[in-house]
N, C-alpha and C positions, 0 to 999 in steps of 0.2 A: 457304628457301622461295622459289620463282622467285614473278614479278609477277604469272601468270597466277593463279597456287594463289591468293595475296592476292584477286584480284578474286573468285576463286570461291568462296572463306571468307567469310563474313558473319559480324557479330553483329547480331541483332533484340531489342532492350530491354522487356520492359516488353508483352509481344504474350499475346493470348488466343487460350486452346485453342478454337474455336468446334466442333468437329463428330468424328465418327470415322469414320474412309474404309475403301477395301479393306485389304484383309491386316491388320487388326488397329490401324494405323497414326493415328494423331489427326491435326487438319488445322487450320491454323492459316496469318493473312493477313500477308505482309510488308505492310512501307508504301508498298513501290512495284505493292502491289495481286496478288501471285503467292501461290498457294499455297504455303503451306510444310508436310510429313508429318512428322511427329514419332514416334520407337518409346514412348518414355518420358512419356507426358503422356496426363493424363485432361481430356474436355470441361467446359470452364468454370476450370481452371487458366489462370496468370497466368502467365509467364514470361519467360528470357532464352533466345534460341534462337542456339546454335554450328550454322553452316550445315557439311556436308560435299559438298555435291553442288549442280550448278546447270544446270537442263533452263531449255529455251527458256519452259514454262509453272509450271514450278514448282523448289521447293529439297526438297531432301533436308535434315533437322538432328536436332540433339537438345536437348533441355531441359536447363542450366545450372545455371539460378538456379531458383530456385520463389517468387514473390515473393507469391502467394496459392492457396491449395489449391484445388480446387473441393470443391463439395458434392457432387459426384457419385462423391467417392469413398472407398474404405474398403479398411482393413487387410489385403493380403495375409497370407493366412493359411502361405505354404508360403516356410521357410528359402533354397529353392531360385529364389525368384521375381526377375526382373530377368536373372537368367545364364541360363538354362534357358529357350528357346524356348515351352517349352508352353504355356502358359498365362497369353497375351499380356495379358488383361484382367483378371487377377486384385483389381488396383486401383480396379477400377469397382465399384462397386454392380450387382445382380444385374437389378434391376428398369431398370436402365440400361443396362445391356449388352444384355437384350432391345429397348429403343427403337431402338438401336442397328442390330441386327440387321434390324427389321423395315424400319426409316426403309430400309436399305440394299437388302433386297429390293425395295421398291416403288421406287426410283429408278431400279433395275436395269428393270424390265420397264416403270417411263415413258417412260425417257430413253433406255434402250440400246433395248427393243423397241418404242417409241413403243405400247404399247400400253394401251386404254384397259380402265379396272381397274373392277370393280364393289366395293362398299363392302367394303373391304380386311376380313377375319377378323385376329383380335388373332392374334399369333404364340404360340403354346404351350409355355411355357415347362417346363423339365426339374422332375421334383419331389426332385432329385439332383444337387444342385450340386456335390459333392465325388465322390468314389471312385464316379463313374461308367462307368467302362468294362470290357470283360470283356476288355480284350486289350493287353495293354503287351510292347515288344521292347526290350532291355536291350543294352547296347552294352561288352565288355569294351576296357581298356587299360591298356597298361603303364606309361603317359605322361600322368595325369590335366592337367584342365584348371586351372593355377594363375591365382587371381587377381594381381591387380599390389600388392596389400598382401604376398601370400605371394613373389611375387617381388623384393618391393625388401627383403622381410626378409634378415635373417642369421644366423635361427635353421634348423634343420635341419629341411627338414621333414617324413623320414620315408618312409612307406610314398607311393608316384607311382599306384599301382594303382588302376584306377576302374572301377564298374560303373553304369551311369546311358545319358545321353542324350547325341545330337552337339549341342553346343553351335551354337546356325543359324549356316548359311550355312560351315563348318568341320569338314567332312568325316573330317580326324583327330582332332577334339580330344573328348574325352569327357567331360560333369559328372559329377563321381560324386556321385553321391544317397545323403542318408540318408534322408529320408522323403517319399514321391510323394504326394498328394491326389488321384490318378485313379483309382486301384485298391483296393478295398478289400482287406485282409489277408486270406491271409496273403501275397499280393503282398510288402510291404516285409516280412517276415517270411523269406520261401524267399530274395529276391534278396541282402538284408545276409547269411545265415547263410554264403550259397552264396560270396559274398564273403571271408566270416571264415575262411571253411576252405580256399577256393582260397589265400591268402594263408600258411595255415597250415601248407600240405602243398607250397608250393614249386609249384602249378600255373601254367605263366607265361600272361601275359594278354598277348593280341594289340598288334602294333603296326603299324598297316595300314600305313604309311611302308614300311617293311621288310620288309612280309608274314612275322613272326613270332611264336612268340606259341602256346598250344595253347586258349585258349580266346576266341572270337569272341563269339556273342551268347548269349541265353538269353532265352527267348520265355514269357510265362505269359498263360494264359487260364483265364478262369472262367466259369461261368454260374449264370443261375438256377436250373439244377436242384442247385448245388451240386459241379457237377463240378469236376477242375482237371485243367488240362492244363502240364505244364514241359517246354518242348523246350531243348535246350544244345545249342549247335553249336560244333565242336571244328574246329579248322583241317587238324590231324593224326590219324592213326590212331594211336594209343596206348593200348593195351588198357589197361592196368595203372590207369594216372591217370585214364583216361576210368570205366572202374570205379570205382574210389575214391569219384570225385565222387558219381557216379547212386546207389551205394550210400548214400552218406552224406544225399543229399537222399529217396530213399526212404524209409531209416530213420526221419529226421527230421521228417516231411512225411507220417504216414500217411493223411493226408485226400487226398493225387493221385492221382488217378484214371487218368492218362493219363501215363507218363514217356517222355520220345524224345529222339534224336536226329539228329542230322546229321555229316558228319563232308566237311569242304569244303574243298577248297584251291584256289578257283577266288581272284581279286583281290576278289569281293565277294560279298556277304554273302547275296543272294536265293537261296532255297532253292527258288523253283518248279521248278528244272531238277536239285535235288538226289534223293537218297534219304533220308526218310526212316526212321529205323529207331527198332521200338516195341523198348523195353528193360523197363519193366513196368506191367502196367494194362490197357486198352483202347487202341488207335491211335487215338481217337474221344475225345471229350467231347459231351452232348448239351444244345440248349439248348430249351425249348416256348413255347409258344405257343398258348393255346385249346385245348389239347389234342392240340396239333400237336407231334413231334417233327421235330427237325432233327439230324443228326450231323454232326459238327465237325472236321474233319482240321486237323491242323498247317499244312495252303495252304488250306484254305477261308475266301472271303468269307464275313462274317455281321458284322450292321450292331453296330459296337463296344459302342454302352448300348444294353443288350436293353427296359430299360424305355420308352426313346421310341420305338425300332425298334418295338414294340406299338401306339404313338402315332402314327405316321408310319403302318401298314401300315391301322389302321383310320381315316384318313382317306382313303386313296387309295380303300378296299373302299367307304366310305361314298359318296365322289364320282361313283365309277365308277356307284352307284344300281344294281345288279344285280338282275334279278328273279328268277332261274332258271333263262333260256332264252336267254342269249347264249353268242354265240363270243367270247374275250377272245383278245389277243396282249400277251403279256408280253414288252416287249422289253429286251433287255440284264437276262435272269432271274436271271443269278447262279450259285446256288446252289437256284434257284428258289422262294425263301421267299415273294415274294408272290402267284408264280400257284397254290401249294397254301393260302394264308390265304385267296384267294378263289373259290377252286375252289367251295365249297359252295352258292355262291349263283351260279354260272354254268354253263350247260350241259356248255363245255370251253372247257379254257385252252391254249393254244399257247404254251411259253415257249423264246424265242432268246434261245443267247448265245453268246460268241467263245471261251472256254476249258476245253476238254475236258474235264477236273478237273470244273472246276462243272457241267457236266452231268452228269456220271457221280454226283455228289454227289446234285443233283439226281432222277436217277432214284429212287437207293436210297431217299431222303428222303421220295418219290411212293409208293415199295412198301412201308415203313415207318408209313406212316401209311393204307394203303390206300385211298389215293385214286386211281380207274381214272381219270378225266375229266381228264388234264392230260395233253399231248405234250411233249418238251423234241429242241431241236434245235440243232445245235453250229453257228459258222461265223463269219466276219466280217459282221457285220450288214449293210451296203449289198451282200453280193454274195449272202448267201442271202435275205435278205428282200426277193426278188423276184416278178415276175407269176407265173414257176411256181409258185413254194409256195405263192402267195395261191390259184392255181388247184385247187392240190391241196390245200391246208389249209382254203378254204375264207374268205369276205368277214368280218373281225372286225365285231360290232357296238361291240365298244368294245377301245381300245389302250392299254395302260399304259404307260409307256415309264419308264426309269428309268437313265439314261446315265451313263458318269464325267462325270469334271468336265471335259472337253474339249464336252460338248454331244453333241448328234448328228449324226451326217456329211450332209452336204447331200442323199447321194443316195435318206439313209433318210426326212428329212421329205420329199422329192418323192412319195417312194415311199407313206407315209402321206396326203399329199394326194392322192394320183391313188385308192387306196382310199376316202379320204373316208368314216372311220366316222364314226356320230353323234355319238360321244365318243371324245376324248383324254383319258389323265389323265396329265401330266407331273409326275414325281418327280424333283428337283435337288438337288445338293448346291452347284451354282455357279449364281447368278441371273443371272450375267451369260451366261454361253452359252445358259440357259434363255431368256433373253430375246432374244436373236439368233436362237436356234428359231423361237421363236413370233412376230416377227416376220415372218418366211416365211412363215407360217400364218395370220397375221392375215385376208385377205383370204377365205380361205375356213373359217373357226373363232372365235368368240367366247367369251372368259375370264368362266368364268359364276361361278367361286371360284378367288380363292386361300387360300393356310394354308402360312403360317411355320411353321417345329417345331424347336426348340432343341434337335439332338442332341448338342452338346458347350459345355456350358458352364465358363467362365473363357478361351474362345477366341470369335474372332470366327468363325468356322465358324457355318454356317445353310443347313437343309435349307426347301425349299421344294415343294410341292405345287398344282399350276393345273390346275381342269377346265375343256377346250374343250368347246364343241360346236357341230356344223354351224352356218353362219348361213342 
């Protein structure tokens, strides 16, 4: 190890977890007063800390020793926890990960948007800490991810095949999974079978290195109506084997509703630019909502736990205060699930968004449920959501906006402050770019509520919800 690595390696003895920061990451002080981020430690543990990284203001490290537990934490519950990215805080306590969460949003919109808060709403926590989500994507390989016990062994170890998740930040390396806590069965149910038989029948599993391999991913999604949707993507066209399989998870699987595939030989795995093909069922799975249907395609956005997405969509409707007789603009609509949730209580909803799919989803979703009072319209946000359309569409009284996690483009809050509706209601999954928004806004829009909403708990993930209105 050269002189420099030395100075860049630390060890910190005997040092307290004080706090949890972005990405999931714990935050703890050297003695020469620097930050140090921890992957491996819960707030209020004691520690030895192995530096790997050394920035001007802070260290990158990991937890060593544990020389005191905190109270703050409690038994992961899943086999998989520590190697498996998902589910970063599984070792927190639940009622902690919330403080967490919140403490994190309100620092985001003090510090990053200097903006002043009115008496912060408690953040709302999931009533579904486990097998909450309707949509998990499975990762085939032919080259699973061996621990350093399994490689310094000299025992044999057998089958290399994996179906699970990319181990972060390692692109080819796959966990394979026996049992997930996100999805409720028969998720682990369909993925182990479909495992046990590809292995059975000689199906070989991809090896992205090499681009070979006949089976890629395999996509499951459920809903509250009970549907399922199993999509399998095949690297190769192989009628023979490609049958086999879809026969075999039919058979075994009478409860799916929806079976499909893909069949892809591009370097990677996204299917928006694929074809789709329904092999048997419905193309579709459906999820509701109030009595609202939504249909589900193998590329359709739709918010992962359907139970807080319900929690989340009726605080935005609530904020928003609608009487009956406004114009809404739903921006970045999706799929357009919240300007049909709020369609009812508003004159008409205007909904934009950038990917053609989701609008076309969108419409059907608008004629399915029979609601005339909503427009949906395609485009890159900053170049359609301009004076023309405002002209032709008409001044919103209120503007929902609900962006990825990049924020929204400068040109689109311009564009919202020179309209100057009475209300904003901003929907976030990142408080930090929410808070750089409204920033910009500040001078002409005051933050009359916010509301934290825990849509993925055992991750530090946190959706947020802020109504402006004029000052």
């Amino acid at each position: 190890m050269s002189r420099r690595s030395k100075q860049r390696k630390k060890v910190f003895e005997n040092i307290e977890v004080i706090d949890a920061g972005a990405k999931g990451k714990t935050v703890a002080k050297a003695p020469d007063g620097k930050v140090i981020f921890l992957p491996n430690a819960v707030p209020g543990d004691v520690v030895d800390v192995q530096t790997f990284k050394k920035r001007k203001a802070y260290y990158e490290g990991k937890a060593t020793t544990f020389h005191k537990l905190s109270d703050k934490r409690t038994d992961p519950v899943c086999e998989h926890f520590g190697t498996c990215g998902g589910c970063k805080w599984q070792d927190m306590g639940y009622k902690h990960q919330l403080y967490y969460k919140q403490k994190e949003v309100t620092n985001n919109l003090t510090r990053i948007g200097h903006i002043e808060l009115p008496e912060v709403t408690p953040i709302l926590g999931s009533k579904e800490q486990y097998f909450y989500r309707n949509k998990m994507e499975f990762s085939f390989s032919d080259s699973r991810w061996l621990t350093l016990e399994e490689i310094q062994s000299d025992e044999d170890l057998g089958d290399k095949n994996a179906l699970g998740f990319h181990i972060p930040g390692m692109w080819d390396k796959i966990l394979d999974l026996n049992k997930c806590h996100l999805q409720a069965n028969p998720s682990n149910e369909i993925r182990n079978a479909v495992k046990a038989f590809a292995i059975e029948n000689n199906l070989e599993f991809f090896n992205t290195r090499n681009q070979t391999g006949l089976l890629r991913t395999m996509m499951i999604r459920t809903s509250s109506t009970g549907d399922i949707m199993v999509m399998i993507q095949f690297f190769k066209d192989d009628k023979v084997k490609r049958e086999l399989l879809l026969d075999f998870i039919a058979e075994s699987f009478s409860k799916i509703t929806s079976l499909q595939y893909v069949i892809n030989e591009k370097a990677n795995d996204t299917i928006y630019d694929q074809e789709v093909i329904c092999y048997k069922g419905a193309d579709h799975i459906f999820e509701e909502m109030e009595g609202l249907k939504f249909k589900i395609n193998a590329k359709s956005f739709y918010q992962t736990n359907s139970n807080q997405a319900y929690e989340l969509y009726k605080i935005t409707r609530d904020f928003a205060g609608l009487t009956g007789g406004e114009l809404v603009y739903d921006l970045y609509t999706g799929t357009g699930t919240i300007a049909q949730f709020v369609s009812k209580q508003a004159s008409k909803v205007i909904g934009v968004e950038s990917v053609p799919d989701a609008i076309i989803a969108a419409k059907e979703n608008a004629q399915l449920n029979n609601i005339n009072n909503v427009e949906f319209f395609v485009g890159d946000m900053k170049n359609v959501f301009n004076a023309t359309f405002i002209e032709t569409h008409g001044e919103p009284d209120v503007i929902i906006t609900d962006p990825p996690r990049d924020g929204m483009h400068k040109d689109v809050v311009q564009q919202i402050l020179n309209i100057a509706p009475k209300k904003v209601v901003y929907v976030s999954c990142n408080s930090a770019t929410q808070a750089r928004d409204l920033a910009l806004m500040d001078a002409q829009y005051k933050v009359i509520k916010t509301q934290a909403v825990d849509m993925f708990p055992q991750t530090f993930h946190v959706e947020n919800v802020v109504l402006l209105e004029r000052r």
